[in-house]
C-alpha atoms as one frame of an Amber mdcrd trajectory, in Angstrom:
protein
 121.491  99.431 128.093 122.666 102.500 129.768 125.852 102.625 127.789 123.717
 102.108 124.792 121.292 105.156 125.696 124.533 107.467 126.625 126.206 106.803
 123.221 122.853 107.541 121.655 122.556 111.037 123.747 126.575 111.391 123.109
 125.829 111.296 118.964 122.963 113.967 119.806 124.924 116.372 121.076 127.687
 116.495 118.842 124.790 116.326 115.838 123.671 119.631 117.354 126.809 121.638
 117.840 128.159 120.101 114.454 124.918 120.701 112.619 126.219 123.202 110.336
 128.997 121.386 108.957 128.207 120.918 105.062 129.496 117.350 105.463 126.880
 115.889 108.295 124.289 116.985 105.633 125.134 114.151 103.770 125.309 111.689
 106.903 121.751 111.892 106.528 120.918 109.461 103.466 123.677 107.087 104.618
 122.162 106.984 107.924 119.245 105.835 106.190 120.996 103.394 104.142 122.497
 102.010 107.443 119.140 101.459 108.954 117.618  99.757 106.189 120.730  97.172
 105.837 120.669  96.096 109.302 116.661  95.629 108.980 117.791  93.299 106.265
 120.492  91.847 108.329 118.282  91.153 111.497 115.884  89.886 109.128 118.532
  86.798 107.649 119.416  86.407 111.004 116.023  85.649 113.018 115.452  83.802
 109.223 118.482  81.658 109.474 117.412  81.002 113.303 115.797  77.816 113.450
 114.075  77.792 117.129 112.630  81.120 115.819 111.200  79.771 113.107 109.876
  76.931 114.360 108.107  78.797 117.322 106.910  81.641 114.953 103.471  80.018
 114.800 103.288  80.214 118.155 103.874  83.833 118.683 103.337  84.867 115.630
  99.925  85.836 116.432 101.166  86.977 119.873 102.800  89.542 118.414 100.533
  90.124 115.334  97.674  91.428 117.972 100.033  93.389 120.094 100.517  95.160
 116.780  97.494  95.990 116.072  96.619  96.818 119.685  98.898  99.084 119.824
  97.942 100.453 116.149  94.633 101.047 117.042  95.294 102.114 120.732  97.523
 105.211 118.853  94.631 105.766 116.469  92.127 106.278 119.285  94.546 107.884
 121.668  94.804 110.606 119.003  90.736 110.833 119.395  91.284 110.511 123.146
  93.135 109.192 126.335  90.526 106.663 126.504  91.494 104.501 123.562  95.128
 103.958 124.745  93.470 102.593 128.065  91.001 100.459 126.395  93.492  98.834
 124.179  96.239  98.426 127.140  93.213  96.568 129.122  92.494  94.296 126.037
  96.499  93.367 126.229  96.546  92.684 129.833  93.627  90.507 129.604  94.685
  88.455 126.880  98.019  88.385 127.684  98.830  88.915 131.297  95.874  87.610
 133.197  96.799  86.000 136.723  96.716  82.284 137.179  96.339  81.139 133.520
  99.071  79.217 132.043  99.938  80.523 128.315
C-alpha cells in the first residue's frame, strides 16, 4: 500500500513541475479514458467471479446502506458536523454492534 501511495505522490510531483509542457495537456482526456476502462474491466471481473455473485445478495444490501449512509452523512455534514456523527452511529449499530453474530 505504501508503495502504491508513493508512486501516486511520485506522479504528483512530476505533474507539477511538468505542468507546462503542451503535451501533459493532453494526458488529461486519456487519463480519463484509462479510468473509465478499468471501471469496465473490474466490472467483467467481479461479473465473471462466481463466489461474488453468488454472495451479492448477501451484501448487496450491506453495501447498498453504507452507500447511502455515507450519502446522506456528506449531505448533512455539509449542514453540520452533526450529521456525519449521526450517520457513523447508525453504521456502527447496524453493522458493528458487539456480541451479535452477522
Amino acid at each position: 500500500m505504501f508503495t502504491i501511495i508513493s508512486i501516486m505522490f511520485i506522479g504528483i510531483g512530476i505533474g507539477y513541475l511538468m505542468r507546462n509542457v503542451q503535451m501533459l495537456q493532453k494526458v488529461e482526456k486519456s487519463a480519463s479514458l484509462t479510468i473509465l476502462l478499468l471501471l469496465f474491466v473490474l466490472g467483467v471481473s467481479i461479473g465473471s467471479n462466481r463466489l461474488i455473485v453468488d454472495n451479492l445478495g448477501r451484501f448487496g444490501w450491506q453495501a447498498a446502506v453504507l452507500a447511502s449512509l455515507s450519502i446522506t452523512g456528506s449531505m448533512l455534514a455539509s449542514l453540520s458536523i452533526t450529521g456525519s456523527m449521526l450517520a457513523s452511529l447508525m453504521v456502527f449499530h447496524i453493522f458493528f454492534k458487539k456480541g451479535e453474530k452477522r
